[in-house]
C-alpha positions in Angstrom: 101.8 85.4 112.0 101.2 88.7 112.9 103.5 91.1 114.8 101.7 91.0 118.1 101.8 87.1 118.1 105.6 87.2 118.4 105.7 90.0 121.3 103.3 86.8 123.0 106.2 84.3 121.9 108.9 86.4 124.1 107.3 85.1 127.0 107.9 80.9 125.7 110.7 79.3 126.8 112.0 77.8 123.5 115.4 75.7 125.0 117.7 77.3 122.1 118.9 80.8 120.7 115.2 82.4 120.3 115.5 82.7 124.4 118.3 84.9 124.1 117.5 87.0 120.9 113.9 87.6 122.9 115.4 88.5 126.2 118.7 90.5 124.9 116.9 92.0 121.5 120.1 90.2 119.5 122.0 86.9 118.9 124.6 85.9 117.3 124.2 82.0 115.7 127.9 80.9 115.1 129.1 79.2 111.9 125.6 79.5 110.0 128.0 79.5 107.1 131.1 77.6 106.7 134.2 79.9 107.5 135.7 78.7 104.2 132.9 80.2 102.2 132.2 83.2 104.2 135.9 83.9 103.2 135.3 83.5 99.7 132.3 85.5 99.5 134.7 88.6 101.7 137.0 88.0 98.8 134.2 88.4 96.1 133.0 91.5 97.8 136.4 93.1 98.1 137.2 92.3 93.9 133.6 93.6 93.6 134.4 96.9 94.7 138.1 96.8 93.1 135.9 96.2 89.6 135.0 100.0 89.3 137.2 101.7 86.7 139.4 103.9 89.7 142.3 104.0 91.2 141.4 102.4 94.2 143.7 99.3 94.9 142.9 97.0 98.2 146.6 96.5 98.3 147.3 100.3 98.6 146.0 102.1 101.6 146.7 105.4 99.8 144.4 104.7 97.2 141.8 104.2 100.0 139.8 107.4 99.4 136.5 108.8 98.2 137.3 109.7 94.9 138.4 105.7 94.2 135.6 104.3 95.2 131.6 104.0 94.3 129.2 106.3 96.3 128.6 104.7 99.8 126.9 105.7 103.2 128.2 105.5 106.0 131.9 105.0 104.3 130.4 101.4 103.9 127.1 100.7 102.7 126.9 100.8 99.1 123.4 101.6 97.9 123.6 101.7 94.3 125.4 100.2 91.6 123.2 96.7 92.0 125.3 95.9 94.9 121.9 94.0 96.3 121.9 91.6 93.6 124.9 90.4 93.1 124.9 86.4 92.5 127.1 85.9 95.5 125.4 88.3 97.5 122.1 85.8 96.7 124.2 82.7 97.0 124.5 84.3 100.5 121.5 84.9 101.5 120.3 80.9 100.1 123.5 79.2 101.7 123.4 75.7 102.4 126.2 73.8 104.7 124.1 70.9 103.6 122.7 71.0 99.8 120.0 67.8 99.0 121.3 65.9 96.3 119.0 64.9 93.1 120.2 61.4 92.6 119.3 62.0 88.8 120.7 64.7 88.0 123.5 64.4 90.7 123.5 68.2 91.4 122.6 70.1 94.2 118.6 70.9 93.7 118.8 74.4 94.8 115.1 74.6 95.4 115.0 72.1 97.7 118.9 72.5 99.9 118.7 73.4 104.0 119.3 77.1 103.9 120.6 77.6 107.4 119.8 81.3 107.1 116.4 81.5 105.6 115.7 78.4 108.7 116.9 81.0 111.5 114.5 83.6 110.1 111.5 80.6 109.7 112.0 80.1 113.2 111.1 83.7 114.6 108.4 83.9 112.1 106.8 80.6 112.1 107.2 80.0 108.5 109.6 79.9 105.8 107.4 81.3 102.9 109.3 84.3 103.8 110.4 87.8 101.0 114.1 88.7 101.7 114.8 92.6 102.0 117.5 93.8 98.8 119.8 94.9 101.5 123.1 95.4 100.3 126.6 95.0 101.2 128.8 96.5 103.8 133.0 97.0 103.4 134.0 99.8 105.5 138.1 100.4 105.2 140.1 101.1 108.3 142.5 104.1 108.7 140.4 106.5 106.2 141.6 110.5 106.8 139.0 111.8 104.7 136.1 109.8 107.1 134.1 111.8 109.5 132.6 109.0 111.7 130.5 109.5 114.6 127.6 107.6 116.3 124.1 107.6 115.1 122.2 105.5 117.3 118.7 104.7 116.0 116.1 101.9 115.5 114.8 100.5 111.9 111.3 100.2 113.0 108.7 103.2 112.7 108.0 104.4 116.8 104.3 104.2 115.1 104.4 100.5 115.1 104.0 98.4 117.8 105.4 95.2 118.3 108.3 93.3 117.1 107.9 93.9 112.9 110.7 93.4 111.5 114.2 91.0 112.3 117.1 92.2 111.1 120.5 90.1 109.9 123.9 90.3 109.1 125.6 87.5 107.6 129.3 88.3 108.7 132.2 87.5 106.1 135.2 89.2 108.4 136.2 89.0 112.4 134.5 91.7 114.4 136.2 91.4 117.8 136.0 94.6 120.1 138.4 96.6 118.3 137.1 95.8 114.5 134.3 97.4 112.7 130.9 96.2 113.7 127.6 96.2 115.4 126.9 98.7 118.5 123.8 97.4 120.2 121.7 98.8 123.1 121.4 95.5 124.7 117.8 95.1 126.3 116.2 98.1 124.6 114.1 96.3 122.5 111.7 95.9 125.6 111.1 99.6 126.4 110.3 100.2 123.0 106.4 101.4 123.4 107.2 102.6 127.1 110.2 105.1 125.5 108.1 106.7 122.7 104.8 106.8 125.2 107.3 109.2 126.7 108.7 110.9 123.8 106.5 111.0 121.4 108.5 111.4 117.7 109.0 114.3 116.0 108.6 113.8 112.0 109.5 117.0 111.3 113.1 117.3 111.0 116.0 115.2 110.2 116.4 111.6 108.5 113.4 110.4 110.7 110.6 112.8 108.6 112.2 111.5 105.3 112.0 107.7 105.9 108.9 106.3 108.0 110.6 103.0 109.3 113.7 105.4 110.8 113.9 106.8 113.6 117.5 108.4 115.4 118.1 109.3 118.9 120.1 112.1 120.8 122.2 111.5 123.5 120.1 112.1 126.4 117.5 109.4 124.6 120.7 107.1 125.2 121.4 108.3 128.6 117.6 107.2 129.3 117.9 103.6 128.1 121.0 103.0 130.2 119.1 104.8 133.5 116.5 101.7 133.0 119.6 99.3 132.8 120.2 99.1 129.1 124.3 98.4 128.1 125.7 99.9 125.3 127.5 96.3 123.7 129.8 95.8 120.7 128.5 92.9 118.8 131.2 90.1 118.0 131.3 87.9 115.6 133.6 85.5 113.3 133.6 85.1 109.7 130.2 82.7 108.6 128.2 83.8 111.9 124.6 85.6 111.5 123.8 88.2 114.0 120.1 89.1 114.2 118.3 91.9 116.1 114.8 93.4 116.8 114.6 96.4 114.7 113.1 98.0 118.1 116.7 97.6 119.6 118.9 101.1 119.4 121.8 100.2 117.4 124.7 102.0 115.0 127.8 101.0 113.0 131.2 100.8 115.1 134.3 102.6 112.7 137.2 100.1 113.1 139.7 101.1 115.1 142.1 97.5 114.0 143.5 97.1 110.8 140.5 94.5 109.6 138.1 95.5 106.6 134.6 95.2 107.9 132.7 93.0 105.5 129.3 92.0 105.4 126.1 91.1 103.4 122.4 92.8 105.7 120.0 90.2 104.8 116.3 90.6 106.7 113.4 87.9 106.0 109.7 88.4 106.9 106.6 86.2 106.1 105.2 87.4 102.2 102.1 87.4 103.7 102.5 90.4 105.3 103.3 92.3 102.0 100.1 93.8 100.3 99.4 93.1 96.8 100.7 97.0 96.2 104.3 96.2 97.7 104.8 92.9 96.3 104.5 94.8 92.2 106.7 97.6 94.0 109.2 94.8 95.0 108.6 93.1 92.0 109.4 96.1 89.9 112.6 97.0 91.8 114.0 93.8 91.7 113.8 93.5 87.4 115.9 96.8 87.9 118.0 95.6 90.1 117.6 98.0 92.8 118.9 97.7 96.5 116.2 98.6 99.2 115.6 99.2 102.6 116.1 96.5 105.6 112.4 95.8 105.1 111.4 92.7 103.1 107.6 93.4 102.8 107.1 97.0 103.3 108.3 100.3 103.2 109.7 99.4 100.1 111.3 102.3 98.0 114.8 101.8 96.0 117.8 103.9 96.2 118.0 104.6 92.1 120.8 105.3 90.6 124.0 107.0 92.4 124.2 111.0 91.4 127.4 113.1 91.0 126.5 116.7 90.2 122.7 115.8 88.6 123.8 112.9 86.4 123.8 109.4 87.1 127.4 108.7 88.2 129.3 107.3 85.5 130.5 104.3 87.3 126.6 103.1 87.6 125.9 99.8 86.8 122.5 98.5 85.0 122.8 95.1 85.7 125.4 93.1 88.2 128.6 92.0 87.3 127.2 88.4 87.7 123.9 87.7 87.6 122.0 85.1 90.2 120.6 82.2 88.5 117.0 82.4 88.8 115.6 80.1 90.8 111.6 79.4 92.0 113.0 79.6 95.7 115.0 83.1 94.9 112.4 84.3 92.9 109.8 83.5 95.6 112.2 84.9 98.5 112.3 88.1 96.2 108.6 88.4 95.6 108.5 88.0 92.2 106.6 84.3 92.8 104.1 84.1 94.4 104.2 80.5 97.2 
């Protein structure tokens, strides 16, 4: 289905969720996955980044500092280290509330379970031969003194395409009520898209937004605009095992907790493989046998992050290969474009 086609679908009145994620440019789906095993998948997050050979101790706030802990962006999002591919991280993103039994072999037939996640995504695109983005993982500590934190609202989609391109997820492992780390969202700005940049058109030469094509940040006056045409500024809640999905044309950021509560989370983004080109399906192909986290973009703009750098040498706590690997399934190879449907 192409982009354009689901800009026509915002105008159908479906009766469930896709109303609202079309008219608000977000919604949040509640209890996609169980509470129970979106806590255990917080808990394997948190040992994963207690499994670096550092100081840093979840159980000691002091420890909580830049020199115990892996490279990150944002103080959160951990690009490197094959954070992507972890085998919870993919248990994640293929979570079933309700597996199908194989009466022969009387174990869950992985290939063939009700993934409640991957079905959201199906249901935006009209079809779940969908590639998942290698997105990574999210765990940004409250109370940090050596964090600098400050807005930086922006959209995930290129002001170059038109149309809604690309849906973007977060399957959310801790509480993000209005004082917790979370989701800012422009609420209704995914509508005035095209009309904003007709009116300012982008400038690609400076900044983040020349480096990365599907990038694009704001100023303040840009936000000052949106909320002069009715916009809200929103923090996004959510409960452990909810998925929040947006329009990557909506302006959004990353809130800094201001509670005690470790922000945890898994981005996961899904888009039909048949709107990768033979080119980007070998890139994706060839980043994930290395293990590479990406963008938020399952079919394009697909370039890894490499290896994390500390003074021109790969940092010594760099990992070749995940902690755990995922077992390698048709499905999850499919979903990672390695198969082809």
């Amino acid at each position: 289905m192409a982009p354009g086609i689901l800009d026509q679908n915002a105008n159908t009145a479906y009766g469930d969720w896709r109303d609202e994620f079309y008219s608000k440019g977000y919604v949040v789906l509640k209890n996609v996955i169980s509470r129970e095993k979106a806590l255990k998948y917080r808990k394997k997050t948190l040992d994963w980044l207690q499994s670096f050979d550092t100081d840093f101790d979840i159980n000691d706030r002091s420890t909580w500092t830049a020199k115990n802990l892996p490279q990150s962006f944002k103080a959160g999002m951990y690009l490197n280290y094959c954070a992507a591919h972890e085998k919870y991280v993919w248990d994640a993103r293929m979570y079933a509330l309700n597996p199908i039994i194989n009466t022969t072999s009387h174990k869950a037939n992985l290939d063939h379970r009700e993934p409640e996640i991957i079905d959201a995504f199906a249901k935006i695109w009209g079809t779940d031969e969908l590639l998942v983005s290698f997105d990574t993982i999210n765990v940004t500590l409250p109370g940090r003194t050596d964090v600098e934190w400050s807005p930086w609202p922006h959209v995930d989609q290129a002001p170059e395409r038109r149309g809604l391109s690309c849906v973007q997820g977060i399957i959310n492992l801790s509480e993000a009520g209005p004082k917790d780390g979370g989701l800012m969202l422009m609420e209704g700005s995914s509508k005035l898209f095209d009309r904003f940049f007709d009116l300012n058109p982008p400038d690609r030469t400076q900044g983040i937004g020349a480096k990365h094509y599907d990038f694009y940040p704001f100023k303040e006056h840009h936000v000052k605009w949106y909320e002069e045409q009715g916009c809200k500024l929103i923090k996004v809640c959510a409960e452990p095992g909810d998925l929040i999905l947006w329009d990557s044309r909506s302006m959004h950021y990353a809130k800094f907790p201001e509670s005690d509560e470790i922000r945890t989370i898994i981005y996961a983004c899904y888009t039909p493989a048949s709107h990768a080109t033979p080119e980007d399906l070998k890139k994706k192909a060839e980043l994930f046998h290395r293990w590479e986290t990406t963008t938020h973009w399952p079919h394009c703009n697909i370039h890894g992050h490499g290896k994390a750098m500390v003074d021109g040498k790969v940092d010594p706590l760099e990992r070749d290969e995940p902690l755990e690997k995922p077992v390698l399934t048709d499905r999850l190879l499919q979903l990672a474009g390695v198969k082809p449907y």
